[in-house]
C-alpha positions in Angstrom: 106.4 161.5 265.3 106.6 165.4 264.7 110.8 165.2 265.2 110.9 162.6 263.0 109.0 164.1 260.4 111.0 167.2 260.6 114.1 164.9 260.2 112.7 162.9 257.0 111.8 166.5 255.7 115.0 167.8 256.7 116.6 164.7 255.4 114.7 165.0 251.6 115.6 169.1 251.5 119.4 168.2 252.0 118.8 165.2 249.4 116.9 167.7 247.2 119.5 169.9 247.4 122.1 167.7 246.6 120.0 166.5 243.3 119.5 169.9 242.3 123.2 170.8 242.7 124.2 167.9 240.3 121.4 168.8 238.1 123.2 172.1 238.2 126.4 170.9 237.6 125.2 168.6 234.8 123.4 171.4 233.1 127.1 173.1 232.8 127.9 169.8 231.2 125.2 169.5 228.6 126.0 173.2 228.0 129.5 172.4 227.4 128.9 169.5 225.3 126.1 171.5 223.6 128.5 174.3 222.8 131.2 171.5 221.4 128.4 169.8 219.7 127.6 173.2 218.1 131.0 173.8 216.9 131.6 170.6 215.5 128.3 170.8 213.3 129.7 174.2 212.0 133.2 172.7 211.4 131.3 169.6 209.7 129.1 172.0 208.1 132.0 173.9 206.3 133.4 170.4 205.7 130.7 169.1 204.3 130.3 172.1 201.8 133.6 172.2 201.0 133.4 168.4 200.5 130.4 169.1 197.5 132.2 171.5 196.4 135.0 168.7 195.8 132.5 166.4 194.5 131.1 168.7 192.1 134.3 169.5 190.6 135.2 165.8 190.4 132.1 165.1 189.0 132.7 167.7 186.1 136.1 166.3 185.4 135.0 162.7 185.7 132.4 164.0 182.9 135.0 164.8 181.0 137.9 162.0 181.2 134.6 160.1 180.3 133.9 162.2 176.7 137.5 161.8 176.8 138.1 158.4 177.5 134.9 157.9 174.6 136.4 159.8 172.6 139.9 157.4 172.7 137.7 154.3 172.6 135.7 154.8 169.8 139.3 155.4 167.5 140.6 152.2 169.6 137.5 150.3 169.2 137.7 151.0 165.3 140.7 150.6 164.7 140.2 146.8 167.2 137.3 146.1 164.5 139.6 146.5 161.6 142.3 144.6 163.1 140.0 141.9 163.6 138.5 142.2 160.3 141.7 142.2 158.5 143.6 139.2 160.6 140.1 137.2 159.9 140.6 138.0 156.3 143.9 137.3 156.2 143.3 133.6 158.0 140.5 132.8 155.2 143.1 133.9 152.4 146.6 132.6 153.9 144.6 129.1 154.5 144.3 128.3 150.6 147.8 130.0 149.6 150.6 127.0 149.1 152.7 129.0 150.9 151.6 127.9 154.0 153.0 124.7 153.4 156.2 126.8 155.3 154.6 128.5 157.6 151.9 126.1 159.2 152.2 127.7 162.8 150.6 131.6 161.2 147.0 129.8 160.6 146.6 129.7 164.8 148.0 133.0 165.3 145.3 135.0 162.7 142.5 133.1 164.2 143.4 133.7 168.2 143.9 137.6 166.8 140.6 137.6 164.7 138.4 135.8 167.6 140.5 137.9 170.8 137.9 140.0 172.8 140.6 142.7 174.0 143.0 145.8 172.4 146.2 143.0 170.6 149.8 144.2 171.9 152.0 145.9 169.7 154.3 142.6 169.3 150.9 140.9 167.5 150.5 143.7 165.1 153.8 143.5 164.3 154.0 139.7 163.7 150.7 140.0 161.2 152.8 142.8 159.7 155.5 140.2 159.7 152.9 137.4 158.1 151.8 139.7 155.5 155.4 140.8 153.9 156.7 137.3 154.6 153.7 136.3 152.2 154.8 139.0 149.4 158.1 138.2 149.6 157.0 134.2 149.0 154.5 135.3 146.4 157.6 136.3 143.9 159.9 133.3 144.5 160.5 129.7 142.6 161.4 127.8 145.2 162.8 124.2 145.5 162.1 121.4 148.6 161.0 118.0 149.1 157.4 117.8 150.3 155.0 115.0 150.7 152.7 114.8 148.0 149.8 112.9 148.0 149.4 110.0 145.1 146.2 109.3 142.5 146.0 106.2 144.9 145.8 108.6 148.1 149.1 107.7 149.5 151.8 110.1 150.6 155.2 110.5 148.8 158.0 112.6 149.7 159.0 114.3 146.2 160.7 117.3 145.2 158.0 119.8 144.7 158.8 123.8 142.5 156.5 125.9 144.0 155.9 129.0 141.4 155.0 132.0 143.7 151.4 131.3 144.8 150.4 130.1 141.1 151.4 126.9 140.7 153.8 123.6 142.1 155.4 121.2 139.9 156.6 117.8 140.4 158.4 115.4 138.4 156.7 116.4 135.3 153.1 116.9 137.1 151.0 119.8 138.3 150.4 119.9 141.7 147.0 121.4 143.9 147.0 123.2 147.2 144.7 120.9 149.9 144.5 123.1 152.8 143.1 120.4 154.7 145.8 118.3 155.4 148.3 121.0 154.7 149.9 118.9 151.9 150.0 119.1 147.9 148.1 116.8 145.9 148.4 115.8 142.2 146.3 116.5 140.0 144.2 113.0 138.9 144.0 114.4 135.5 146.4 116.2 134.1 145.2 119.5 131.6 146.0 118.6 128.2 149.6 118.0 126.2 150.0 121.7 125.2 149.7 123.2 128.9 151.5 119.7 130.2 154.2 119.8 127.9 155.7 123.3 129.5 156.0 121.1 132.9 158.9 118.5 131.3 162.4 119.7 132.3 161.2 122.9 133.9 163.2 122.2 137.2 166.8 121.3 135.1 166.5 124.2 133.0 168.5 127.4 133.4 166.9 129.8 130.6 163.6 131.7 130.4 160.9 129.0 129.7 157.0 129.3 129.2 154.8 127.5 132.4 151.4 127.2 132.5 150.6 129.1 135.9 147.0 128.8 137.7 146.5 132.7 139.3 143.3 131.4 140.6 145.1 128.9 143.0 144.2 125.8 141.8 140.3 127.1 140.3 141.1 127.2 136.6 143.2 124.1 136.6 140.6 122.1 138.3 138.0 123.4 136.1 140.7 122.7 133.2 141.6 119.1 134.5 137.5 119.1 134.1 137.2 119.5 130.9 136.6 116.9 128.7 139.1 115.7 126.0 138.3 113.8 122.7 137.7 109.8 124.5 135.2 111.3 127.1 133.4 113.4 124.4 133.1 109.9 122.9 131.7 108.3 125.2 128.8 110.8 125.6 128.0 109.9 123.0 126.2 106.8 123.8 125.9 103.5 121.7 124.5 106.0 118.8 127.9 107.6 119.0 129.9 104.7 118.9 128.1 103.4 115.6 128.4 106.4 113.5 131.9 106.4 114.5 132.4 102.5 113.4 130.4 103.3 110.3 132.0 106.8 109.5 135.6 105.1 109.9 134.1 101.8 108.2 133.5 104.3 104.9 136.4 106.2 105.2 138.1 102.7 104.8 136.4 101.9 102.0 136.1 105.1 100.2 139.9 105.2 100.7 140.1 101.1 99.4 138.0 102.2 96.2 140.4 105.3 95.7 143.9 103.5 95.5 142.2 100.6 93.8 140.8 103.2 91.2 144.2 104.6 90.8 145.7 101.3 90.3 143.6 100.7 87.7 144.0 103.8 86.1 147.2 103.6 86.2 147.3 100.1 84.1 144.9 101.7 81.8 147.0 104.0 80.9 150.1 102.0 80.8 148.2 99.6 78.5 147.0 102.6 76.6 150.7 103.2 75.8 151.0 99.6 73.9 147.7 98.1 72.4 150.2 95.5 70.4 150.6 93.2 73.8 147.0 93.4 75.4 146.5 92.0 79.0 143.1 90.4 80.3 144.4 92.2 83.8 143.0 95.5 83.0 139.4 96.9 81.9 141.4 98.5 78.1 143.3 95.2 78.0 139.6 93.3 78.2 137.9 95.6 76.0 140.5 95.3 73.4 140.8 91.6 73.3 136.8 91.6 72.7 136.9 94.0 69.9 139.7 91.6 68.3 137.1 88.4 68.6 134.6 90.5 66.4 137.3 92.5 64.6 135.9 91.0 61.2 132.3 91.5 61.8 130.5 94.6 60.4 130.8 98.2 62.3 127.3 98.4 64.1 127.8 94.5 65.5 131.6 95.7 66.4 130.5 99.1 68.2 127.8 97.0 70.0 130.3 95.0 71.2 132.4 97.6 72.4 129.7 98.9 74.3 128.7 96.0 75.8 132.2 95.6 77.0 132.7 98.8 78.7 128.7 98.6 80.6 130.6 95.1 81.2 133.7 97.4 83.5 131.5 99.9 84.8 129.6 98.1 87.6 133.3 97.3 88.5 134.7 100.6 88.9 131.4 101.8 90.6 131.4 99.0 93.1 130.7 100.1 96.9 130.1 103.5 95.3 126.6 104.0 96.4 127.7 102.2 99.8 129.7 105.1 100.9 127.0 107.5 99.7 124.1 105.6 101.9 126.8 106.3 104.5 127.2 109.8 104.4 123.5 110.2 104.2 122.9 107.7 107.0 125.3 109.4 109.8 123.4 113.1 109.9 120.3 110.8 110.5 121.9 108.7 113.7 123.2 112.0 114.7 119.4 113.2 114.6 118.3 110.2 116.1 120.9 110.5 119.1 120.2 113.9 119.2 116.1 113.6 120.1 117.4 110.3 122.4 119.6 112.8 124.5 116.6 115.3 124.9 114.3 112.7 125.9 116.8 111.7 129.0 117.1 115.1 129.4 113.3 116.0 129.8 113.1 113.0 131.9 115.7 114.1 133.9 113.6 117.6 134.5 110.1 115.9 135.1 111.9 113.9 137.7 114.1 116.1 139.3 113.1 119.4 138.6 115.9 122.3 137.0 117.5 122.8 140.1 120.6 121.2 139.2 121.9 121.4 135.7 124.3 118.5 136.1 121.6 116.1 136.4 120.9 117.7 132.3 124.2 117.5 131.4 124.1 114.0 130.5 121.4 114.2 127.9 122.6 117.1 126.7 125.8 115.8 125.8 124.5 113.3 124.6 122.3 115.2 122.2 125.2 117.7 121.1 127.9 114.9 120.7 125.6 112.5 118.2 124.8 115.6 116.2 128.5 116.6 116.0 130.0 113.1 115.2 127.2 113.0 112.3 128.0 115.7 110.9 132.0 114.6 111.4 131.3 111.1 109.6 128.7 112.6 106.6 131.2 115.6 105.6 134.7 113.5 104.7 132.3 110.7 103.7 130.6 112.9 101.0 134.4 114.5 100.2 135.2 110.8 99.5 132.3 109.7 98.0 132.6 113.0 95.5 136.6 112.0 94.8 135.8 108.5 94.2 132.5 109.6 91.2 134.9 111.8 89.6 138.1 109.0 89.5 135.3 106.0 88.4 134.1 108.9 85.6 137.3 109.4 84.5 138.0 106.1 83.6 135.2 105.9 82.3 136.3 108.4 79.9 139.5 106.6 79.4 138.0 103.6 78.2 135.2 105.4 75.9 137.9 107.6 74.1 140.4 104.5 74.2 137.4 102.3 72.6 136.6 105.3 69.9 140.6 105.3 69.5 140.2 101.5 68.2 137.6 102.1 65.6 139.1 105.3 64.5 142.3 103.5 64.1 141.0 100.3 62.3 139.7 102.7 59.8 141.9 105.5 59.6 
């Protein structure tokens, strides 16, 4: 038991031994590794300061590209605004100019340039340069070409259209509007009036310098001119007031111009008779008067000069027939004119209590109304009261005639 105790023991030294010389040998190891291990955390060490020192100098330099690059961005970004600005501009402005008839294809191109979210190329500024000289050089050209123009009736008709700059188109004696819409020229429904319409006629065949009415608003001032109302419409704001002071001014007028020539005719065989009392006529008030005074020629002078004066009250109701006709009608159309006048105010107030004064067209009628009656009262009463005046002073004056022409008898019979 003792021997082979001493050989375990022996045994466990030489094992012991053998653990402690590998413990030995792998303490060199770790050493070695230590000492490696060491030497790569100083050359990491000086790596890794050299490497901040890299990344604080690329730090400082990205700081400044970025002011930099800011810097460059905010001009860009600018100057990006303005381009969009200005090709949105141009796309609101080029839409309503007839020139685009030609060019149909530069409407897309502003708006993909105006609504684009990066930096345009070079080649797009230079077409919207493009767009905008083409559109000068357009602006100061009469130009001729066949175009479809669209009809009162809403059809389309190939025509030959004159386009004046950006001011105005013509076409076979009519002025033409821009409809950006369709892209297409429309005629106007109603044409301005003969002294702008007249310059239209043989514009396109002549060779000289002629005057042309021209719209620099593009179509605005025509429309609001093709608006307007001429003399028929004024009329017919008028109402049924209007109408009859028109019937009765022009009804008058008739007559005060009847009475006038019949006057003068009567006159005129007045005097004629005047001019030979030997052959006396019954077709004339002097002729009648004289052939009365020759029935009582032999009676005494008072029943003679009554007579006379019987004879000529006898004519005057004739020559001062419709007289006060004419002069109830110059008094009576100021009156209707009054009358439509408070009529056209009461629509218009009615108009406002139901309605409100948001929108003045919905006054317009009454208004017109109102103005129009006062204005063709006033027309009918002035050149009613003219006539009336001429027609007094004719019916006097023959009056005259036959008074002196009857004292002319008794002077002679007894001079």
């Amino acid at each position: 038991l003792l021997k082979e105790i001493q050989m375990q023991s022996a045994q466990e030294l030489e094992v012991n031994d053998q653990r402690e010389q590998q413990f030995l040998e792998a303490k060199e190891e770790r050493l070695t590794l230590l000492n490696q291990a060491q030497e790569e955390l100083e050359t990491l060490a000086l790596q890794t300061k050299e490497s901040q020192l890299n990344i604080d100098t690329n730090e400082d330099k990205i700081t400044d590209l970025g002011e930099t690059l800011h810097g460059k961005m905010g001009d860009l970004g600018e100057l990006f605004g303005v381009i969009r600005q200005v090709s949105g501009e141009l796309k609101a402005d080029f839409d309503h100019s007839m020139i685009s008839i030609h060019y149909p294809e530069r409407s897309a191109f502003l708006k993909e340039l105006s609504e684009r979210k990066e930096v345009p190329s070079i080649q797009a500024l230079e077409k919207m340069w493009l767009i905008m000289l083409q559109e000068l050089d357009e602006s100061r050209k009469v130009s001729k070409f066949a175009a479809s123009v669209v009809q009162e009736d809403g059809t389309a008709k190939d025509q030959k259209v004159i386009r004046i700059g950006v001011h105005g188109a013509l076409s076979e004696g009519s002025f033409l509007t821009y409809s950006p819409e369709g892209n297409v020229f429309v005629k106007v429904i109603k044409q301005p009036p003969m002294q702008y319409q007249s310059t239209v006629n043989n514009f396109d065949e002549s060779g000289d310098f002629v005057k042309i009415m021209i719209d620099p608003t593009r179509g605005q001032l025509l429309t609001l001119l093709t608006q307007k109302p001429d003399l028929l419409e004024r009329v017919r704001q008028g109402g049924v007031i209007g109408y009859i002071i028109i019937g009765l001014g022009c009804g008058g007028l008739l007559l005060a111009l009847m009475r006038y020539g019949y006057l003068a005719f009567v006159l005129g065989r007045i005097k004629k008779q005047a001019q030979d009392l030997t052959t006396l006529s019954p077709k004339n008030p002097l002729g009648r008067i004289a052939l009365t005074y020759q029935e009582v020629q032999h009676s005494p002078q008072e029943q003679k000069e009554i007579v006379l004066e019987e004879a000529i009250l006898k004519e005057i109701p004739k020559m001062s027939r419709y007289n006060a006709l004419i002069k109830l009608l110059a008094a009576i159309s100021p009156l209707l004119g009054l009358l439509g006048t408070v009529t056209g105010m009461i629509i218009t107030f009615q108009s406002i209590t139901l309605f409100g004064t948001s929108d003045p067209k919905l006054m317009a009628g009454g208004i017109s109304t109102a103005l129009i009656t006062t204005v063709l009262g006033l027309c009918a009463a002035i050149p009613l009261l003219f006539a009336y005046t001429f027609i007094v002073e004719k019916t006097k004056n023959i009056i005259d005639v036959l008074e002196h022409q009857s004292v002319g008898l008794i002077a002679k019979e007894y001079g």
